[in-house]
Each structure stands twice: as structure tokens, then as C-alpha cells.
C-alpha positions as CSV (number, residue, x, y, z in Angstrom):
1,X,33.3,9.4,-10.3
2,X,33.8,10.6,-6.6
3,X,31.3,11.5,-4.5
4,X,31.2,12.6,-0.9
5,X,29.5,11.2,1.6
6,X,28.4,13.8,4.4
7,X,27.0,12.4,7.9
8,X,24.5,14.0,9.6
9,X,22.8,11.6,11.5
10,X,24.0,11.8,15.1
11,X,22.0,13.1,17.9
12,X,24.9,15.1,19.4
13,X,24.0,13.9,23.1
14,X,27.1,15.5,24.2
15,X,26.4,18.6,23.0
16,X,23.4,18.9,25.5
17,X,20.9,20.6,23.3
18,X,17.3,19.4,21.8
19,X,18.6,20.2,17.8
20,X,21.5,17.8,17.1
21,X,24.3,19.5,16.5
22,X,24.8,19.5,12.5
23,X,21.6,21.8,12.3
24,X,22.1,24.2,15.1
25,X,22.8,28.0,13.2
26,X,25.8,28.4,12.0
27,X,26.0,32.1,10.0
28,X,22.2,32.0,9.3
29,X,22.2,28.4,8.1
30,X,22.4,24.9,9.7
31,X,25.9,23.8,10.4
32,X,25.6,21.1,8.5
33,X,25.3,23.6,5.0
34,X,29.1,24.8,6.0
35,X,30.5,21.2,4.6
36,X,28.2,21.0,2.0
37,X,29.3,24.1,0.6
38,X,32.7,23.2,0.6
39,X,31.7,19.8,-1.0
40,X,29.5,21.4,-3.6
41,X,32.0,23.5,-4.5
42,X,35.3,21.2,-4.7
43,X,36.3,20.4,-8.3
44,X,37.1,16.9,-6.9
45,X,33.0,16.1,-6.4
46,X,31.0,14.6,-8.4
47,X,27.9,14.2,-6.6
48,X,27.2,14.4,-2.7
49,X,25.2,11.6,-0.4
50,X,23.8,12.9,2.4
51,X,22.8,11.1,5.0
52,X,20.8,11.9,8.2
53,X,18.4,10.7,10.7
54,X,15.0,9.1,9.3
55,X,13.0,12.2,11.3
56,X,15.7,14.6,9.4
57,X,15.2,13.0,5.4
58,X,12.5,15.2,4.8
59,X,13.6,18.6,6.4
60,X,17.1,17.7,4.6
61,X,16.1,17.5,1.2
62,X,13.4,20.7,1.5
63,X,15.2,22.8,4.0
64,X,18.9,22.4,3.1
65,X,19.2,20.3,-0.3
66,X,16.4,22.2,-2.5
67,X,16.4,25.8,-0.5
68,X,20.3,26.2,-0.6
69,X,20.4,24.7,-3.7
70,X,23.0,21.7,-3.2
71,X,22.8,20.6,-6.8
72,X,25.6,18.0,-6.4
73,X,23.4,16.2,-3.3
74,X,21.9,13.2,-5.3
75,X,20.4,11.7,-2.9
76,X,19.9,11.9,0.6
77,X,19.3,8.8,3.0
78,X,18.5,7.5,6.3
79,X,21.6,6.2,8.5
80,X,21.7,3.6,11.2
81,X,22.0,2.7,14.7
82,X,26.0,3.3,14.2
83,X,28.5,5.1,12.0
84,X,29.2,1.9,9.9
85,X,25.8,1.2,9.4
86,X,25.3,5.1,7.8
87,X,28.3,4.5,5.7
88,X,27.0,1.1,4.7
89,X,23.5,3.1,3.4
90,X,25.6,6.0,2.4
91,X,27.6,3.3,-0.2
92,X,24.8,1.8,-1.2
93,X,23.1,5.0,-2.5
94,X,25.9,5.4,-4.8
95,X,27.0,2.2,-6.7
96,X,28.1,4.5,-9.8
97,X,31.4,5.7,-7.4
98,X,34.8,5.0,-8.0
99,X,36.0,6.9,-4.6
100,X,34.0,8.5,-2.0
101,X,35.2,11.1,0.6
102,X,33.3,10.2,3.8
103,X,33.0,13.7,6.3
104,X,31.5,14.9,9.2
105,X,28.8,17.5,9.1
106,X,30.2,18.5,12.8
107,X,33.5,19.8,11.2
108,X,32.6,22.7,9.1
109,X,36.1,24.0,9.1
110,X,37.3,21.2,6.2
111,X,38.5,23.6,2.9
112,X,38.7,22.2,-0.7
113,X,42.5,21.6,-0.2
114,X,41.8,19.3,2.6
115,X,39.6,17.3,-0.2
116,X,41.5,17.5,-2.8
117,X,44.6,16.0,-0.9
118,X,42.5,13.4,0.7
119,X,40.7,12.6,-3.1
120,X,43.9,12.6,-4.4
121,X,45.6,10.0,-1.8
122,X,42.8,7.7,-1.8
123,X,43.2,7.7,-5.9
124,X,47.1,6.7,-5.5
125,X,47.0,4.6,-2.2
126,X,43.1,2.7,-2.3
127,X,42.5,4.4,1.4
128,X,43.2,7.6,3.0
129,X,42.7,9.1,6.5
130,X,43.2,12.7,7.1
131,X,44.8,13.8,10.2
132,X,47.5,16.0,12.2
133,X,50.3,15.0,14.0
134,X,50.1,15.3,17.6
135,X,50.9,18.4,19.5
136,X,51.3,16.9,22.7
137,X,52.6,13.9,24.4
138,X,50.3,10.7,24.3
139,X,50.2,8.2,27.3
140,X,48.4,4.7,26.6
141,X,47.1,3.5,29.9
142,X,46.0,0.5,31.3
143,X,43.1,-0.8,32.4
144,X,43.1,0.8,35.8
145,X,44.1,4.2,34.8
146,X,48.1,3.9,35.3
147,X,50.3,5.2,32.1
148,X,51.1,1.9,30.5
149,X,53.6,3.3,27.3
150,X,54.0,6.6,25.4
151,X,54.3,6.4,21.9
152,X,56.5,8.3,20.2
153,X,55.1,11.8,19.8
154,X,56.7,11.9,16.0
155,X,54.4,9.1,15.0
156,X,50.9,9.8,16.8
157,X,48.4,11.5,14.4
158,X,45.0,13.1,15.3
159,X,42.6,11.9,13.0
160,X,40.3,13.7,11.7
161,X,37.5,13.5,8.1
162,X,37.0,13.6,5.6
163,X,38.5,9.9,5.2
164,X,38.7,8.6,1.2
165,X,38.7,5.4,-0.3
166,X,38.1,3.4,-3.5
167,X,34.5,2.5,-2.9
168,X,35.0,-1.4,-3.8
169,X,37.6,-1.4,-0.9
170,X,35.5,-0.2,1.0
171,X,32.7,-2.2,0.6
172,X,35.1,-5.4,0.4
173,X,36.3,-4.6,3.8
174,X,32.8,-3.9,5.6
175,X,31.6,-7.1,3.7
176,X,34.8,-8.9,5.1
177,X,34.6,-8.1,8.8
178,X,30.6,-8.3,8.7
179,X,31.5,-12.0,8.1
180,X,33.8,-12.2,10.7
181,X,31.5,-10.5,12.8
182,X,34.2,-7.7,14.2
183,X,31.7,-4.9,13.5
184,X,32.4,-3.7,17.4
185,X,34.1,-0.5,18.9
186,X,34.4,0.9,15.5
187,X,34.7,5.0,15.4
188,X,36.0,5.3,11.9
189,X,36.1,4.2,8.6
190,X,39.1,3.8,7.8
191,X,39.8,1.0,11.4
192,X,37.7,-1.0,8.9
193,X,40.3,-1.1,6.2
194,X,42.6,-1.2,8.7
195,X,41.1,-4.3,10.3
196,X,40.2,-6.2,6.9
197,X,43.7,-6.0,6.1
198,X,43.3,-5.3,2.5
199,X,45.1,-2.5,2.4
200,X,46.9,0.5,4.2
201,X,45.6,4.0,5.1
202,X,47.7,7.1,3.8
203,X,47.4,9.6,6.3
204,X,46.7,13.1,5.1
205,X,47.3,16.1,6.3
206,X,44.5,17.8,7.1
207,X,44.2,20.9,9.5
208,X,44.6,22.1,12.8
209,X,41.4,24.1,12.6
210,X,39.0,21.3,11.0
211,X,37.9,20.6,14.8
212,X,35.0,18.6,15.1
213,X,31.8,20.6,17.1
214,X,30.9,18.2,20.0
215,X,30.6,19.9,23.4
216,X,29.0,23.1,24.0
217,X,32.7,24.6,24.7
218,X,33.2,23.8,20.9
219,X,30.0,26.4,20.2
220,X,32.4,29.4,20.8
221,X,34.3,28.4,17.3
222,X,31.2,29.2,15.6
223,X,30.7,32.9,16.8
């Protein structure tokens, strides 16, 4: 079974609006309904966590689950104080998986070929990270702001979601560095299979166009 994990629960400060992001309108529905589609209609799902805020749980499962009629969203759950700890709920809510396909609700853009070669991936390799390579030149800089190296453009990807894995790799590696206690400056999931060392990431490629929705400059992709 394979089930996607959709996160919804940021507050989009960035953005600089009172609705977070993933439920400002988006073609007459909240943006966060554009990857939902796309899950609930990829061959490649099973069933669908979502997870939002604990203010949003209800609203979720009226106004979006039950009123656009997401049949594949089993359940939908609270997330945490950061990304990890959502994923961390988001796994627990579905101990029947074999893989999960974790995306954010802020990229609407992902299409089921994006999923099913990240589903597909994580099924050969254990972990999978979608991504693009880099269309420009990437400086690494030091502490006080001065280029330090430049990595060789060939090999610098973009990463972007969803991100898959087999879900007891997963959960073995957040288990692993929760007992090392190296839960810090984590921004995706697959720097914790990275970091546990249990296995590699295959990286994916996904789109130049599945752009993540963060600033209000981003809005203009949505008209």
C-alpha cells in the first residue's frame, strides 16, 4: 500500500496574509485541493493523510475532505511545532503503509508523472527525493558572506516534493536520530535518511514548474 502524505500545516508567515497559504483560492477552491486532486487521482495512491493545523482539522475534513469528495483522504491529522514532527503524526496515522509519498500542499503544480516516478524510485531504491538540476551557478559562502566554493553546477539539484520512501525507513531513521538527538535544522525529509545513514536518496526528476507558493510574488502563478 502507498499512501501520500500532504502537509498543510504551515502558517505561510512569509506569505504575509491572515489565511495560510495552502487555503488561499486557487480556481474557486483552496490551494491545498490542487495536490489533492492530483493525489486522489494517481493510480499509485492508495489512501491520502492529510495533515493540517489543529484550528484547521475540522474545516479540513468538512470543507475540503467531505465537500470535494477526497475519498482516498483516510484520515486527516494535527501536525506539530516543525515539519518532522507533522511527518512523524502523518506516519503514525498510517501503520498499514508500505511507501508514503510525503508533498507540499504549497506546490500545486506536482502531476501524476511526478508521483509515479517518485513512487516508483522509492519502491527500487528505499528513499527518493524529487528535484531538478540547477539552472544557475551555486556559490557556498562562509560565515561572513564571502563565496567560500562553487560546486559543480552538473551536480547541484533543486529539491523539490513530493519525497518517497519505504515507510519502515523512514520511521527507523526519525527513531534513530531522535535518539541521537540531531532533530535540528531539518527542512526535509529526506536530510533524515540522509543523516541516519541507512540508506541513500534517489533523486528524481521532478519539474521546473512544481514551484512551491511562498511569497506573495509566487501569487501571480496562480492567476
Amino acid at each position: 500500500m502507498t499512501t501520500g502524505i500532504i502537509l498543510a500545516a504551515g502558517k505561510g508567515t512569509r506569505m504575509g496574509t491572515d489565511t495560510p497559504k495552502q487555503f488561499l483560492s486557487y480556481r474557486n477552491r483552496p490551494l491545498v485541493c490542487a495536490s489533492l486532486h492530483v493525489f486522489q487521482e494517481s493510480p499509485e495512491i492508495d489512501a491520502i493523510v492529510l495533515v493540517t493545523s489543529e484550528e484547521y482539522v475540522s474545516y479540513c475534513r468538512t470543507e475540503i475532505v467531505e465537500r470535494y469528495a477526497f475519498s482516498k483522504v483516510k484520515k486527516v491529522v494535527a501536525g506539530g511545532k516543525e515539519r518532522y514532527d507533522s511527518v512523524w503524526n502523518a506516519l503514525g496515522a498510517c501503520p498499514d503503509a508500505d511507501y508514503v509519498l510525503i508533498h507540499d500542499a504549497a506546490r500545486p503544480f506536482v502531476t501524476e508523472e511526478i508521483i509515479r516516478r517518485a513512487a516508483e524510485a522509492a519502491k527500487r531504491y528505499g528513499a527518493a527525493a524529487v528535484g531538478m538540476p540547477s539552472k544557475d551557478t551555486v556559490k557556498i559562502a562562509d560565515s561572513e558572506g564571502f563565496a567560500e566554493s562553487t560546486p559543480q553546477r552538473s551536480r547541484v539539484w533543486t529539491i523539490q516534493t513530493p519525497q518517497a520512501f519505504s515507510r519502515p525507513l523512514l520511521v527507523s531513521a526519525n527513531e534513530l536520530l531522535m535518539r541521537r538527538e540531531q532533530m535540528y535544522d531539518v527542512t526535509d525529509d529526506a536530510m533524515i535518511v540522509e543523516a541516519s545513514g541507512l540508506a541513500k536518496v534517489k533523486l528524481v526528476e521532478g519539474s521546473y514548474e512544481n514551484v512551491k507558493i511562498t511569497t506573495p510574488e509566487d501569487l501571480k502563478r496562480l492567476s
